[in-house]
C-alpha positions as protocol buffer text, in pm:
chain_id: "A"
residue {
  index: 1
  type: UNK
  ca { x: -272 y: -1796 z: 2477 }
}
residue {
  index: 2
  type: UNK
  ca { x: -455 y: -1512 z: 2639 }
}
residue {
  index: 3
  type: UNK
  ca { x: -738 y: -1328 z: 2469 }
}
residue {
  index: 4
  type: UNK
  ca { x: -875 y: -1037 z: 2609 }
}
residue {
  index: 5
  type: UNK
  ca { x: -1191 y: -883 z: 2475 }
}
residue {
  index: 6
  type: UNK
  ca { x: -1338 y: -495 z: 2601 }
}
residue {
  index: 7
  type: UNK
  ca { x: -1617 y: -272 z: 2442 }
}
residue {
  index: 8
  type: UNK
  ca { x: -1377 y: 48 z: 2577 }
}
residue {
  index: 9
  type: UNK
  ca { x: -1632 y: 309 z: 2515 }
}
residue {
  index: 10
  type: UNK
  ca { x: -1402 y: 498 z: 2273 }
}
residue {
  index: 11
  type: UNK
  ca { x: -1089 y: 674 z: 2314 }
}
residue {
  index: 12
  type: UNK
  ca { x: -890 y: 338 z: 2400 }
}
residue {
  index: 13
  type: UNK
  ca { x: -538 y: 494 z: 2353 }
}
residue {
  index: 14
  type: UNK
  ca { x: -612 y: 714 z: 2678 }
}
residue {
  index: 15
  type: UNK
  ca { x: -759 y: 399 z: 2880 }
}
residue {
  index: 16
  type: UNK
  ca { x: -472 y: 91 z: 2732 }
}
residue {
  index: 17
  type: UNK
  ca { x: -221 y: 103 z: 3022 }
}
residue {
  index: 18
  type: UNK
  ca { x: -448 y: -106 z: 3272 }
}
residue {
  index: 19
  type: UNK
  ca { x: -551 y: -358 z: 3007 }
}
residue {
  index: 20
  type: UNK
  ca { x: -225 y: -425 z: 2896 }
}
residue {
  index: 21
  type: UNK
  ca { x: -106 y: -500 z: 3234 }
}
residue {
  index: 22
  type: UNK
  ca { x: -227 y: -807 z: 3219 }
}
residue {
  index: 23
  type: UNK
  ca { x: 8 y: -905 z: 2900 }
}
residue {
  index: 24
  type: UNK
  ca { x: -249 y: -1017 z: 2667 }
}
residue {
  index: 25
  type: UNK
  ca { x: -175 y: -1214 z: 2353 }
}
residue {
  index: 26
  type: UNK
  ca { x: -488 y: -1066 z: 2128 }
}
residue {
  index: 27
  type: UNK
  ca { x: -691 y: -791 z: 2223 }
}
residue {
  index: 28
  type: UNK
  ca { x: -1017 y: -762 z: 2023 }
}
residue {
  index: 29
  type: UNK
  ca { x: -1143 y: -408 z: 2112 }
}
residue {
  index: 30
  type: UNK
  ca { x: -1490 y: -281 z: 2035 }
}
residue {
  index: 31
  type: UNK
  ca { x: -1570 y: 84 z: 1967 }
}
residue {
  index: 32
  type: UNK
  ca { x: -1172 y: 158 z: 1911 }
}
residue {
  index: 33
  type: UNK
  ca { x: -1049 y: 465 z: 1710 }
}
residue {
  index: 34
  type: UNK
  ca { x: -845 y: 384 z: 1431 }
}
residue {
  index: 35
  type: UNK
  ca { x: -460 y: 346 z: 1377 }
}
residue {
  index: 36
  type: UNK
  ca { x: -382 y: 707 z: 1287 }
}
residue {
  index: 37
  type: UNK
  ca { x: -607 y: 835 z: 1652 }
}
residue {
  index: 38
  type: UNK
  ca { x: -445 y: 502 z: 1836 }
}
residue {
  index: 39
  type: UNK
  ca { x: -72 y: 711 z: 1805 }
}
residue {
  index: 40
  type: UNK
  ca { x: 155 y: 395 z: 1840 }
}
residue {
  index: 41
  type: UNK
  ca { x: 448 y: 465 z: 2028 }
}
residue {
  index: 42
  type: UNK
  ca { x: 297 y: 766 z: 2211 }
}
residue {
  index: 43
  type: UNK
  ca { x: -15 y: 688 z: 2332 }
}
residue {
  index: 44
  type: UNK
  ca { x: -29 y: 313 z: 2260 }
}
residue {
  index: 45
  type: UNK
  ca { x: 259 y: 79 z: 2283 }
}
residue {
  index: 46
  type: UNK
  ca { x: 300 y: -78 z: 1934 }
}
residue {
  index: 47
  type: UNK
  ca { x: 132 y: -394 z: 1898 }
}
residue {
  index: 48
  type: UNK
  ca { x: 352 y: -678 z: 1688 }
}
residue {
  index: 49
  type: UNK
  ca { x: 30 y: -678 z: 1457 }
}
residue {
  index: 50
  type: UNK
  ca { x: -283 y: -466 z: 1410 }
}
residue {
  index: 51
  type: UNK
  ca { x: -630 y: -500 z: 1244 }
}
residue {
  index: 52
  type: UNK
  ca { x: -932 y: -245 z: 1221 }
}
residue {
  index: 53
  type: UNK
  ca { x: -1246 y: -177 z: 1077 }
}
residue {
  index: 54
  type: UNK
  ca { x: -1473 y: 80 z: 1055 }
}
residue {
  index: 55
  type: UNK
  ca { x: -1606 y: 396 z: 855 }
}
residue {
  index: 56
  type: UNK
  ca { x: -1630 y: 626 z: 1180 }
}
residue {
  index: 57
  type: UNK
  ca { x: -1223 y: 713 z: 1256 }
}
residue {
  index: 58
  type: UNK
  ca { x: -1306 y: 726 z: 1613 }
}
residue {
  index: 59
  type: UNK
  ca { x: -1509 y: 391 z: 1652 }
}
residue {
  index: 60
  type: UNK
  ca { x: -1457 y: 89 z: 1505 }
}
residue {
  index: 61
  type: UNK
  ca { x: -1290 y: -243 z: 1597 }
}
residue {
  index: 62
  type: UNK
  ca { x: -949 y: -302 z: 1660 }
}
residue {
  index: 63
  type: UNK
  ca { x: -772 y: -631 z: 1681 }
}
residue {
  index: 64
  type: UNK
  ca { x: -421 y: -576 z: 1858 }
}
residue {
  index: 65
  type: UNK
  ca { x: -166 y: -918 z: 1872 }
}
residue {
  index: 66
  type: UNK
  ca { x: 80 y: -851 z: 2170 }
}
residue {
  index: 67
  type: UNK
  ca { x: 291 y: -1185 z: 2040 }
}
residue {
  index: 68
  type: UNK
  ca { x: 372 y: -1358 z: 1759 }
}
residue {
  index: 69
  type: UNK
  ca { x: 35 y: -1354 z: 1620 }
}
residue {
  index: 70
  type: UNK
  ca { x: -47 y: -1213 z: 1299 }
}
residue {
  index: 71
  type: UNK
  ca { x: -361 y: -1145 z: 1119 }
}
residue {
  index: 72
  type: UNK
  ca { x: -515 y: -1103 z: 784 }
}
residue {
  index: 73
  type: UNK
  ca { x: -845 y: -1071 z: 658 }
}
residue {
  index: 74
  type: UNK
  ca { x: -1072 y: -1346 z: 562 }
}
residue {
  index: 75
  type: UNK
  ca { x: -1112 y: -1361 z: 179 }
}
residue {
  index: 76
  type: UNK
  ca { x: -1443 y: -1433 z: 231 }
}
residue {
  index: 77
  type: UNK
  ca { x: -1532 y: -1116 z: 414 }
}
residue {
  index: 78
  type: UNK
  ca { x: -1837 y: -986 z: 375 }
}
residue {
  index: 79
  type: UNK
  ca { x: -1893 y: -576 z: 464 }
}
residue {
  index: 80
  type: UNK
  ca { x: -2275 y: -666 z: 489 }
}
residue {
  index: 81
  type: UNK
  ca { x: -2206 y: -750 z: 822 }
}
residue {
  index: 82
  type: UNK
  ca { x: -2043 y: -462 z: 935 }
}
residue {
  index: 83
  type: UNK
  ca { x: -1869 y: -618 z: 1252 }
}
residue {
  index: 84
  type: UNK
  ca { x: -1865 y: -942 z: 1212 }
}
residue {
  index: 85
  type: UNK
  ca { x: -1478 y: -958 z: 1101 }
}
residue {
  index: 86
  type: UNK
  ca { x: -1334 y: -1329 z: 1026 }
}
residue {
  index: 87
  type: UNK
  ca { x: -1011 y: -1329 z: 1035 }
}
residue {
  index: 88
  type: UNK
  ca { x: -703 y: -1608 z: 1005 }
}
residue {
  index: 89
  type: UNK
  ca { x: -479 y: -1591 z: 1302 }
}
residue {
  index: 90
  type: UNK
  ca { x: -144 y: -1716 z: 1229 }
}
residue {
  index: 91
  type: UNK
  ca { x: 200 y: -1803 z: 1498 }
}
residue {
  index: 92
  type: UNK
  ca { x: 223 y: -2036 z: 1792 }
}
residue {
  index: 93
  type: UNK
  ca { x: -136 y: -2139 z: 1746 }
}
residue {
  index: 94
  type: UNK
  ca { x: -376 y: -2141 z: 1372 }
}
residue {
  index: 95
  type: UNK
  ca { x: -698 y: -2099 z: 1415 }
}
residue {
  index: 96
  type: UNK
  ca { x: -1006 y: -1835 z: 1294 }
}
residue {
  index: 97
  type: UNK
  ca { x: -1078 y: -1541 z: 1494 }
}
residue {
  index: 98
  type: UNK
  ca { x: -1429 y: -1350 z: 1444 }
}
residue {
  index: 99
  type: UNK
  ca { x: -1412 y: -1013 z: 1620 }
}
residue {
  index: 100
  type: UNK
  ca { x: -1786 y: -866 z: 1702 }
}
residue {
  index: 101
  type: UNK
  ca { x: -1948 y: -589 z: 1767 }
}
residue {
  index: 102
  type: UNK
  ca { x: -2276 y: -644 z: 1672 }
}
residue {
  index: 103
  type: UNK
  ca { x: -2468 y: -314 z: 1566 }
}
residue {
  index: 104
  type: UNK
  ca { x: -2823 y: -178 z: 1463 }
}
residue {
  index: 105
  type: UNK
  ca { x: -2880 y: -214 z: 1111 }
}
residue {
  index: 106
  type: UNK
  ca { x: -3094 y: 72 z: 964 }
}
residue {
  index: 107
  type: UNK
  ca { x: -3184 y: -101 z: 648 }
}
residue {
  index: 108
  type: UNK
  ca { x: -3309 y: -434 z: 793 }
}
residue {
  index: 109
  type: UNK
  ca { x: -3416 y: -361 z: 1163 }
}
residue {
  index: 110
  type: UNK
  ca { x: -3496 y: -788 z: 1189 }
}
residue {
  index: 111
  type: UNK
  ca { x: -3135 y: -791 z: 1149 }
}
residue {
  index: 112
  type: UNK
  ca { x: -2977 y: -585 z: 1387 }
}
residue {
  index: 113
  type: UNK
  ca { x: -2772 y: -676 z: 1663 }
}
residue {
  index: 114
  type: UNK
  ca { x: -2787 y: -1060 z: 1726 }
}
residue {
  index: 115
  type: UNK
  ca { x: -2980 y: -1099 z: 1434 }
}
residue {
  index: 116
  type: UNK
  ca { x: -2703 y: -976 z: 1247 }
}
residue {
  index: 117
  type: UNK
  ca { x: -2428 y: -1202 z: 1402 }
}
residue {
  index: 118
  type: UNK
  ca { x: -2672 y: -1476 z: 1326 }
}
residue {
  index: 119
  type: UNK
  ca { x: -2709 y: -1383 z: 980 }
}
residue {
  index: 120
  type: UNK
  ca { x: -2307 y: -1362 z: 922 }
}
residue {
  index: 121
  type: UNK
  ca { x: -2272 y: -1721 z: 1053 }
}
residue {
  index: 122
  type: UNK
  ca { x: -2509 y: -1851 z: 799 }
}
residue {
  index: 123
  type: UNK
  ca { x: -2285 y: -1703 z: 517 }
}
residue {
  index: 124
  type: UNK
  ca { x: -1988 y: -1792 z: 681 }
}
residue {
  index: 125
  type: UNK
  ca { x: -2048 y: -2129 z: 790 }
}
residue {
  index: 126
  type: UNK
  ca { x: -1751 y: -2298 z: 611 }
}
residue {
  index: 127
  type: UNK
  ca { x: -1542 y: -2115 z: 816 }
}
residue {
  index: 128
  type: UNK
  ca { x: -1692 y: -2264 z: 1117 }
}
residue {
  index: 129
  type: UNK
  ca { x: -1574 y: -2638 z: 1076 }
}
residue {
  index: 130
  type: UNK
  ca { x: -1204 y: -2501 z: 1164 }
}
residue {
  index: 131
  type: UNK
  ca { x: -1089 y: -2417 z: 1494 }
}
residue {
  index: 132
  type: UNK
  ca { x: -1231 y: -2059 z: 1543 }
}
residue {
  index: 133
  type: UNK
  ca { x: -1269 y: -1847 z: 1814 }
}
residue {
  index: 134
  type: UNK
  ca { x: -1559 y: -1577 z: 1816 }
}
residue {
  index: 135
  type: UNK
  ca { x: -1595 y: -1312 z: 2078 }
}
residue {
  index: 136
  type: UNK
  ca { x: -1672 y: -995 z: 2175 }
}
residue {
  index: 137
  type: UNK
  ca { x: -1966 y: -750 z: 2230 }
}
residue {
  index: 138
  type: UNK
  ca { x: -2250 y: -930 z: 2088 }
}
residue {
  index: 139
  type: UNK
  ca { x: -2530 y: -707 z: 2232 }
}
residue {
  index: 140
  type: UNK
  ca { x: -2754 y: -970 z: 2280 }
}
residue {
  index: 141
  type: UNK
  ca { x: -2883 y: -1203 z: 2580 }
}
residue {
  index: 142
  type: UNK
  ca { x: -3168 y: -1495 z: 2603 }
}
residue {
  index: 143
  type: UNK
  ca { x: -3407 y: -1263 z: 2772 }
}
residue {
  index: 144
  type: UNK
  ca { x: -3450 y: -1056 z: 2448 }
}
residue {
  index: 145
  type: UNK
  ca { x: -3544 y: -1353 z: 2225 }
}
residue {
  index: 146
  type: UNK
  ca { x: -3921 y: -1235 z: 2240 }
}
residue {
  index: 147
  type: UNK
  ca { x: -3822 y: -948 z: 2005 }
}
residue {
  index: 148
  type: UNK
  ca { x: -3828 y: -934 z: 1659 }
}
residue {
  index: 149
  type: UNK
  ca { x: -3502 y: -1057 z: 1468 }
}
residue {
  index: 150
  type: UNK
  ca { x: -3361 y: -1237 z: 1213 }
}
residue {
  index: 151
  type: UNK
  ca { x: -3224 y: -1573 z: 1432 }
}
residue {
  index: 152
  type: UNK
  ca { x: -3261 y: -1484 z: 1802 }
}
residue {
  index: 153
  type: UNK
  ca { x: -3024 y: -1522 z: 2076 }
}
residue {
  index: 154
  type: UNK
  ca { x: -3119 y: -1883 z: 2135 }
}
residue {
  index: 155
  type: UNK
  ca { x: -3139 y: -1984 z: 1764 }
}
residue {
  index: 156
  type: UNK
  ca { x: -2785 y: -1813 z: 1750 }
}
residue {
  index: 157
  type: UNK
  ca { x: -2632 y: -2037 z: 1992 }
}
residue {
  index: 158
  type: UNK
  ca { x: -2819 y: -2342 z: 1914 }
}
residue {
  index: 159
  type: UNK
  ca { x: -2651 y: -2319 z: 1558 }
}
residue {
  index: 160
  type: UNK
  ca { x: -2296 y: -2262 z: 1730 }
}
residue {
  index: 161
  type: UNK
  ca { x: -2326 y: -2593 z: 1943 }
}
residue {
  index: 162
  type: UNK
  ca { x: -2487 y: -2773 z: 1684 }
}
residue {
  index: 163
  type: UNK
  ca { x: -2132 y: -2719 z: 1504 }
}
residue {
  index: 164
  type: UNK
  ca { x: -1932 y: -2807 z: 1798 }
}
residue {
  index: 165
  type: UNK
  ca { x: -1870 y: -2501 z: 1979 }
}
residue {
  index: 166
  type: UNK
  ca { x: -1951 y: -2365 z: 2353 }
}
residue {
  index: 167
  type: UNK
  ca { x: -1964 y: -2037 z: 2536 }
}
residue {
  index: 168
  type: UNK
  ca { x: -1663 y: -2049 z: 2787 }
}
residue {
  index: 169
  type: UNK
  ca { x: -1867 y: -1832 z: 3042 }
}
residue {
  index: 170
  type: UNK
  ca { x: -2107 y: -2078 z: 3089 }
}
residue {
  index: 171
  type: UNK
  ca { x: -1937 y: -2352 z: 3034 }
}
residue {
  index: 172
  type: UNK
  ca { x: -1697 y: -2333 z: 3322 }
}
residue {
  index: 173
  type: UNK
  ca { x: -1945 y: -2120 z: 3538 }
}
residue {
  index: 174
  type: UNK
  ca { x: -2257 y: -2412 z: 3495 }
}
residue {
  index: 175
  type: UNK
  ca { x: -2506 y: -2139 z: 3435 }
}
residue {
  index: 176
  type: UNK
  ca { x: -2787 y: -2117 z: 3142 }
}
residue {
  index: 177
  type: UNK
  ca { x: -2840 y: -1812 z: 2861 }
}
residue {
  index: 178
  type: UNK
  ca { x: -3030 y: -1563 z: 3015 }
}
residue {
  index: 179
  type: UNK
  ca { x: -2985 y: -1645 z: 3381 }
}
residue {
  index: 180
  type: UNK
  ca { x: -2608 y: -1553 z: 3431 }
}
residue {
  index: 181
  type: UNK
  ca { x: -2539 y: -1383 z: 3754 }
}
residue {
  index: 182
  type: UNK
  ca { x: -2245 y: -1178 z: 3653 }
}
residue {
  index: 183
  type: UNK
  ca { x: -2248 y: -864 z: 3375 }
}
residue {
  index: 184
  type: UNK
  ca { x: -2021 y: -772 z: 3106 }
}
residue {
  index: 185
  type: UNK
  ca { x: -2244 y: -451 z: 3057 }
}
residue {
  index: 186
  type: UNK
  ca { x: -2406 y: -179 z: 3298 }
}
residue {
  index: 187
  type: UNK
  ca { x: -2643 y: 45 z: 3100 }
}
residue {
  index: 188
  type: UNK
  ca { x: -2567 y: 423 z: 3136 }
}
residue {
  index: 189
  type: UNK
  ca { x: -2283 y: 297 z: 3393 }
}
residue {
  index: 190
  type: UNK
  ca { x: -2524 y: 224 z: 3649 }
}
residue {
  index: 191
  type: UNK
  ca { x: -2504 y: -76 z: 3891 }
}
residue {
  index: 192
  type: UNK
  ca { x: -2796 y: -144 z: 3926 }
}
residue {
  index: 193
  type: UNK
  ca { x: -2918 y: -215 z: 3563 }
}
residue {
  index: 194
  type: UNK
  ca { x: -2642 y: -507 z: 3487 }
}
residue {
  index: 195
  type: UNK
  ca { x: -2692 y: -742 z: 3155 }
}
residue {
  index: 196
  type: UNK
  ca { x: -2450 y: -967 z: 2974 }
}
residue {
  index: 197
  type: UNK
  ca { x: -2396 y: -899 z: 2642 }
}
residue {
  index: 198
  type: UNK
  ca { x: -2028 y: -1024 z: 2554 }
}
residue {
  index: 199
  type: UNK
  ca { x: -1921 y: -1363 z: 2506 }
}
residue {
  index: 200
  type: UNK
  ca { x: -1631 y: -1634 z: 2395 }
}
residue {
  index: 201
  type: UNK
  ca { x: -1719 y: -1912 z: 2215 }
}
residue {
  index: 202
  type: UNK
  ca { x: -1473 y: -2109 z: 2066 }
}
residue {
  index: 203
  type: UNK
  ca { x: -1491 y: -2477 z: 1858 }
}
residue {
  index: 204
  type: UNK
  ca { x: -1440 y: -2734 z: 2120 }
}
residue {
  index: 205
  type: UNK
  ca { x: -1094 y: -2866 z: 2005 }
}
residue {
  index: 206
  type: UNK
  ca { x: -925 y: -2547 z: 2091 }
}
residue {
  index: 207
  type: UNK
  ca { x: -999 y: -2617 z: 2457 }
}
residue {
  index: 208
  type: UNK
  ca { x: -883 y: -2979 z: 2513 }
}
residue {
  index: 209
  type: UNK
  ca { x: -598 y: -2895 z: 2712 }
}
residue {
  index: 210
  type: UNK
  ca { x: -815 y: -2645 z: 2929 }
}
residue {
  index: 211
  type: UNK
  ca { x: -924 y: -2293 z: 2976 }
}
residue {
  index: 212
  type: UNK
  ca { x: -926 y: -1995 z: 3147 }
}
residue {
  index: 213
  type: UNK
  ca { x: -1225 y: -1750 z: 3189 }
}
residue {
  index: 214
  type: UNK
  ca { x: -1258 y: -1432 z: 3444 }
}
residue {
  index: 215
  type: UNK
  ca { x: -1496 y: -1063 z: 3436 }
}
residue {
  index: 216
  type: UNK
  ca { x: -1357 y: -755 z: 3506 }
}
residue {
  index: 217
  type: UNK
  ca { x: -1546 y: -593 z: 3813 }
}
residue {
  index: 218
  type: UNK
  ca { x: -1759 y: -303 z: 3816 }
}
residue {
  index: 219
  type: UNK
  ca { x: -1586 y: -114 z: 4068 }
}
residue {
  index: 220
  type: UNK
  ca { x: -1239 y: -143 z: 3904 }
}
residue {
  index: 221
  type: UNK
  ca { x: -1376 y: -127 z: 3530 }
}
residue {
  index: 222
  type: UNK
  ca { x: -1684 y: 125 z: 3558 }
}
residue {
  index: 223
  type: UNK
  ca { x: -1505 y: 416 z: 3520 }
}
residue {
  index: 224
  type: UNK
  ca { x: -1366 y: 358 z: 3201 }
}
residue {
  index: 225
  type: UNK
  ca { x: -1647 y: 203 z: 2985 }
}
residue {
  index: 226
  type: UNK
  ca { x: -1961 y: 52 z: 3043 }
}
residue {
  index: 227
  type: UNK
  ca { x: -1856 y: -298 z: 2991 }
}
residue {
  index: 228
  type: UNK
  ca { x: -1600 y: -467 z: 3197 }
}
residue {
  index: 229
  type: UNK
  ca { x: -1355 y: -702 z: 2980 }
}
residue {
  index: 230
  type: UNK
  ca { x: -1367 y: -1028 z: 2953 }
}
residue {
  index: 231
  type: UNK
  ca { x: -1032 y: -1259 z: 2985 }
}
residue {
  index: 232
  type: UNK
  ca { x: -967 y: -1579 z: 2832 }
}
residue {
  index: 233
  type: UNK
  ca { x: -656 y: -1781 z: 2831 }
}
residue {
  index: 234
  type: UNK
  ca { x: -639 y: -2149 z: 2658 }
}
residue {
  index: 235
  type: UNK
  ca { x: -360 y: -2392 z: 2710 }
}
């Protein structure tokens, strides 16, 4: 199964061609326009199944399935977390998919960003004892913890591995939160201000047969969106 995960900056039916060379699966897209701007057929090859959410047409998040997979929405979703989407994934494998994109929150500052994707994992923490795969843009790194939120980075991912799950960056590249030496994000597209902000974490019994995990590359991504995308395939 491959995965694929990309915070595409908007506008992903113009910039889909180079992504879907590499015959994903699931996509789980960050800051994608709706089906209606998407234009399946014309300016995006129809995907088998299709998810979004959002309230802004032209930015949102979009869960494509390239295969047999199919999706549907949680019923335990909760729109207080505005991208934090659970939902069942159905085909050749079952599992729980959470798509983020974790966002400011104007009406609770504490719990913006990874505050708010720790705050969605307390509420949906019976989903969490099934196999479940969360990724995505999670705007968040170690290095912030100092600031102010509710459940910081660290207390985010001590709670995921306390319920049997790992981050497949650093598990298969040996490197610690906070100290990784490659970048899912460049801030204003420069190269020189690189931080890693998107991750795959996934309950430990969907990898027991193995896994996959590569970055896209500045140079070959940069031009398209300030985040590179992150691939994932598991046996």
């Amino acid at each position: 199964m491959k995965i694929i995960t990309w915070n595409c900056q908007m506008a992903f039916r113009k910039k889909n061609t180079k992504l879907l060379n590499f015959q994903p699966d699931i996509l789980v897209i960050p800051e994608c326009e709706n089906g209606d701007k998407l234009q399946f057929g014309q300016m995006t090859p129809k995907p088998n199944d299709f998810f979004w959410y959002g309230d802004n047409p032209h930015k949102g998040i979009g869960v494509f399935s390239y295969s047999n997979y199919k999706f549907k929405l949680s019923p335990l979703f909760n729109p207080a977390f505005r991208y934090v989407i659970p939902l069942e994934v159905s085909g050749a494998k079952e599992f729980n998919l959470f798509a983020i994109w974790a966002m400011p929150n104007k009406e609770n500052h504490k719990q913006r960003y990874i505050g708010q994707v720790w705050s969605a994992l307390q509420f949906y923490k019976e989903l969490l004892v099934k196999d479940t795969v969360i990724i995505g843009d999670f705007n968040g790194n170690q290095i912030w913890d100092h600031q102010s939120y509710t459940g910081n980075f660290t207390e985010t991912f001590q709670f995921l591995e306390e319920h049997n799950y790992t981050s497949l960056y650093h598990s298969a590249n040996k490197e610690q939160y906070g100290k990784e030496t490659l970048a899912t994000f460049y801030l204003y597209r420069n190269e020189e201000k690189p931080y890693h902000l998107d991750y795959c974490v996934v309950h430990k019994n969907i990898i027991q047969s193995g896994f996959k995990i590569s970055l896209g590359t500045y140079d070959e991504w940069l031009r398209m969106s300030d985040h590179v995308p992150i691939f994932v395939e598991i046996e």
